[in-house]
C-alpha positions as CSV (number, residue, x, y, z in Angstrom):
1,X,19.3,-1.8,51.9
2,X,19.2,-0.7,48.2
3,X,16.2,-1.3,46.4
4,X,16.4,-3.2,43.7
5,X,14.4,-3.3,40.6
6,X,12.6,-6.2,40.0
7,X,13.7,-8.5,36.7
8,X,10.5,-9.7,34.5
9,X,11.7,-12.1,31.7
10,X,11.1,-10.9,28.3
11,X,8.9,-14.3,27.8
12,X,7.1,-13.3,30.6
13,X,6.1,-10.0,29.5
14,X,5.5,-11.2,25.7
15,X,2.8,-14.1,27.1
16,X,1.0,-10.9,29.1
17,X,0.5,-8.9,25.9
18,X,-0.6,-11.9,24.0
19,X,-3.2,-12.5,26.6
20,X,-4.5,-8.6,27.3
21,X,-4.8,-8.5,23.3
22,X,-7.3,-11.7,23.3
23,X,-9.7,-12.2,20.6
24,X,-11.0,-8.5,20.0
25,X,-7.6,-8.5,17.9
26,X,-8.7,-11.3,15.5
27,X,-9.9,-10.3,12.6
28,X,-13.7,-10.3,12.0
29,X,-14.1,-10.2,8.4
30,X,-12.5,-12.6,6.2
31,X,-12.4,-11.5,2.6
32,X,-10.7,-14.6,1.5
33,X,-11.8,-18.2,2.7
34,X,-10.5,-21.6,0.7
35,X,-13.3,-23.5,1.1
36,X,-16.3,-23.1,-1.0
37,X,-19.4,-21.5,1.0
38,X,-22.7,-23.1,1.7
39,X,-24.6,-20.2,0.6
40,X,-28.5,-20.5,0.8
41,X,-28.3,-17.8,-1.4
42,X,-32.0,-16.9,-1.4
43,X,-34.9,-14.8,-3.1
44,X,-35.4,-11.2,-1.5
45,X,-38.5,-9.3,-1.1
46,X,-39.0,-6.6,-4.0
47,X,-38.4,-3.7,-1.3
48,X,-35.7,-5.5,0.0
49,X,-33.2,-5.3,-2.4
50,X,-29.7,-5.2,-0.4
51,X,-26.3,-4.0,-0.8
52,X,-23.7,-4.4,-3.9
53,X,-20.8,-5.1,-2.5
54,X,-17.6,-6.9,-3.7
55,X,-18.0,-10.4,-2.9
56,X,-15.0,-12.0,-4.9
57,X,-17.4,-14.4,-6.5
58,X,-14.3,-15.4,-8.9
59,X,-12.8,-17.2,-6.1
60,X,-15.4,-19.2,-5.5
61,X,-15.6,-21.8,-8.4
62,X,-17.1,-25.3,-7.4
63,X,-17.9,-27.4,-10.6
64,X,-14.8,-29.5,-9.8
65,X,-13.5,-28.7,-13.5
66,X,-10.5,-25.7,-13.7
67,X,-12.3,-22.1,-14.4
68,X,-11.7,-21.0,-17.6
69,X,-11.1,-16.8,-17.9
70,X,-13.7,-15.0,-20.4
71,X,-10.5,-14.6,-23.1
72,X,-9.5,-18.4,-23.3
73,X,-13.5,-19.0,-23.3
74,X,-14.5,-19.4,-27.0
75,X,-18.1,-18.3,-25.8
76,X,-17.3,-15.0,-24.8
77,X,-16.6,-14.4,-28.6
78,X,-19.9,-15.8,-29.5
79,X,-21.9,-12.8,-31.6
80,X,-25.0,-12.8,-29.8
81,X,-27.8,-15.3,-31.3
82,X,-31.0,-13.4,-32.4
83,X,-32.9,-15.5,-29.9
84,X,-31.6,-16.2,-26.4
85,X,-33.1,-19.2,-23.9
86,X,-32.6,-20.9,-20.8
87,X,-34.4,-23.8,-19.4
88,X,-34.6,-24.5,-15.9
89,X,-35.2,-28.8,-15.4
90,X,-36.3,-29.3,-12.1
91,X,-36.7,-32.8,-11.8
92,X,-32.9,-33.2,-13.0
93,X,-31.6,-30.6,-11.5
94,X,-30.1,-29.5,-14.6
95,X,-30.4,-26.7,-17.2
96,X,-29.4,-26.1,-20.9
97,X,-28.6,-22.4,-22.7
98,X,-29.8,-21.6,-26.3
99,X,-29.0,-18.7,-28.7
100,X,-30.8,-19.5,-31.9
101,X,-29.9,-23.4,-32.5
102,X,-27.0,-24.0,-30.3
103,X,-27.1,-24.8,-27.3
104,X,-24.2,-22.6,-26.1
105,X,-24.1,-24.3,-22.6
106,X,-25.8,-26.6,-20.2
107,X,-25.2,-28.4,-16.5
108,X,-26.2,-28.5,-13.0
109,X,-28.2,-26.4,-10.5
110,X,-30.5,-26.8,-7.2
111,X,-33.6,-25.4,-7.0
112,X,-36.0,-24.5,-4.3
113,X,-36.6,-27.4,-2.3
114,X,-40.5,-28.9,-1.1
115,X,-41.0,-26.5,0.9
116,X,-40.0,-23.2,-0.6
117,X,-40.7,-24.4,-4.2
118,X,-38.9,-23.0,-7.4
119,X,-42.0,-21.9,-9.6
120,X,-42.6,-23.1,-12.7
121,X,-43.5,-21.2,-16.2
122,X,-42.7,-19.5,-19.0
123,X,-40.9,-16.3,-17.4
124,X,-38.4,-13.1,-19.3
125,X,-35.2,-11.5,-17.3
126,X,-36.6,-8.6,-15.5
127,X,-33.2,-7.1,-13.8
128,X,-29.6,-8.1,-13.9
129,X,-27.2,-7.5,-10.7
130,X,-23.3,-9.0,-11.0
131,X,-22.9,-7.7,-7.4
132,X,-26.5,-9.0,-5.4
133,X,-27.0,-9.6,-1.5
134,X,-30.2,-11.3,-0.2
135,X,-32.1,-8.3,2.0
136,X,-33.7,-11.2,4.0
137,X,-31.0,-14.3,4.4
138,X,-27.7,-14.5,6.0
139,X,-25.3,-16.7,5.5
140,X,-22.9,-18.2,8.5
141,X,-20.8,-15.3,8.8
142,X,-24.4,-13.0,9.9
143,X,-23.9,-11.3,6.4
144,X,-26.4,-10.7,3.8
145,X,-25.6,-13.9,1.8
146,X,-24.6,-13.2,-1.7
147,X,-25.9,-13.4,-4.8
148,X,-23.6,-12.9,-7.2
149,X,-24.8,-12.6,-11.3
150,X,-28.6,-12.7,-10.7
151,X,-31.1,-12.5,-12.9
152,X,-34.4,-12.0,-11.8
153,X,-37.1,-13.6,-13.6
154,X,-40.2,-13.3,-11.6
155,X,-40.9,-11.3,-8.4
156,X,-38.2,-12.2,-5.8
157,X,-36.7,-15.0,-7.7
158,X,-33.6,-15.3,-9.5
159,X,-30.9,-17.4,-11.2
160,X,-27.5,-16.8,-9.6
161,X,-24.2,-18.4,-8.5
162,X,-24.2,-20.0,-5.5
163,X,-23.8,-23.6,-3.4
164,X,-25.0,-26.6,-5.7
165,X,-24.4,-29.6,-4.1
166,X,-26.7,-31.6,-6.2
167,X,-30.5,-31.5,-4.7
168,X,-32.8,-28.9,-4.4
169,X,-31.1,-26.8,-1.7
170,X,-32.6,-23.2,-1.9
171,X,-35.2,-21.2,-1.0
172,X,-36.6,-20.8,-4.4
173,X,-34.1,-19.3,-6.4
174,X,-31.9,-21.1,-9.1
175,X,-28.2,-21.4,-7.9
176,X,-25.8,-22.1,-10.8
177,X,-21.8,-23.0,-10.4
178,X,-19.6,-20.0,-10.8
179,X,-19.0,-20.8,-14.4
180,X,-22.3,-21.0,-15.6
181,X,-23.4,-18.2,-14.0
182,X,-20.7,-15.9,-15.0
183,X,-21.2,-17.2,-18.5
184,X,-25.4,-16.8,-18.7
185,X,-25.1,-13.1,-17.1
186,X,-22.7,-12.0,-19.8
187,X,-24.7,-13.2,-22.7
188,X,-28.0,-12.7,-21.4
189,X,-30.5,-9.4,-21.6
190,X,-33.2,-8.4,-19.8
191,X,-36.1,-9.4,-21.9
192,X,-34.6,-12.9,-22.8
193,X,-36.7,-16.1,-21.9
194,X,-36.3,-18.3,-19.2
195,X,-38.7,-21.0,-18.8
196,X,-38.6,-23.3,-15.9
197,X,-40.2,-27.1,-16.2
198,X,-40.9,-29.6,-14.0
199,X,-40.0,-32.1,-16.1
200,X,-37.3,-33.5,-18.5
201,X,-33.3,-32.6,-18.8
202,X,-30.7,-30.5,-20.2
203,X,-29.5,-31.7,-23.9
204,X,-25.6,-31.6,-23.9
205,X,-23.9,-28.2,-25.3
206,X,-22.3,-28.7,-28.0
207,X,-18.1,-29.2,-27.6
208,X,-16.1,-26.4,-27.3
209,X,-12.4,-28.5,-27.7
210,X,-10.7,-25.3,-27.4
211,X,-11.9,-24.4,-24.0
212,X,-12.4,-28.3,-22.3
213,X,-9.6,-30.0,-23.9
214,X,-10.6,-34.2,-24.0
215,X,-7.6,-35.6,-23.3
């Protein structure tokens, strides 16, 4: 009798590769994801200031209104004001911007909740970092959760973009949406003066027609 060579379907030997390659194939690092994290971007210890990485924070609007690039923003072309200050509201979860006498910008954050409390006082900017990680949280992916534009304003506190979903959400530190944060780190210096309150709310900005159109 001849031997004959045995016939494996092409399907057949297609479902065996995709089987043998299993997850270990998938990739394990997303760089872009549609929906919007919930980052408990957090306050770091002094000494544990993390990596600066590029976290594609421009991707990651969330204040429901279109994003607005730094050229079409009148703002951007704001001289700087002699005085700079932002307010922190904590009982409105809100904040307002001032350089001199306008109030160049103002909306919503979430603060440190009950149990890791946002403190309160009259603070200045101590360091600025566009590209920050948390050297003590994670986020769901087991990476060092971002902080993109922080400013620190007391020991391991800081304002920064992150998830704002409309209550005090953080561990301390004051999460702003993408656009206010991107805004507030371009005009502000360390030195400038940010005061947090337990009290009151933000006073509107003044309109900027050019940049949110009323329609």
């Amino acid at each position: 009798m001849h031997n004959q060579k045995r016939f494996i379907p092409p399907l057949i030997l297609l479902a065996g590769t995709l089987i043998s390659a299993g997850c270990a194939h998938q990739p394990t690092d997303t760089v872009e994801r549609t929906a919007p994290e919930r980052n408990n971007a957090e306050p770091q210890t002094a000494d544990g200031t993390a990596a600066t990485t590029d976290n594609s924070a421009e991707n990651r609007g969330e204040t429901g209104k279109p994003a607005v690039k730094p050229e079409k923003d009148l703002r951007y072309r704001l001289p700087p004001g002699q005085q700079r200050a932002l307010t922190i509201y904590l009982a409105s979860q809100s904040f307002d911007y001032v350089e001199d006498d306008l109030i160049v910008a103002s909306g919503r954050v979430s603060t440190g909740t009950p149990q890791h409390p946002t403190p309160t006082g009259d603070f200045r900017v101590l360091s600025k970092d566009i590209n920050k990680r948390s050297g003590k949280y994670t986020n769901s992916f087991d990476e060092n959760t971002p902080m993109p534009y922080s400013l620190q304003f007391t020991g391991p506190y800081f304002v920064h973009e992150g998830w704002v979903p409309g209550r005090p959400d953080s561990h301390g530190c004051v999460r702003l949406h993408y656009e206010d944060a991107k805004l507030l780190f371009s005009r502000m210096r360390v030195g400038d003066r940010i005061l947090v309150k337990g009290t009151g709310a933000a006073r509107p900005a003044n309109p900027w027609p050019d940049v949110f159109p009323v329609f």
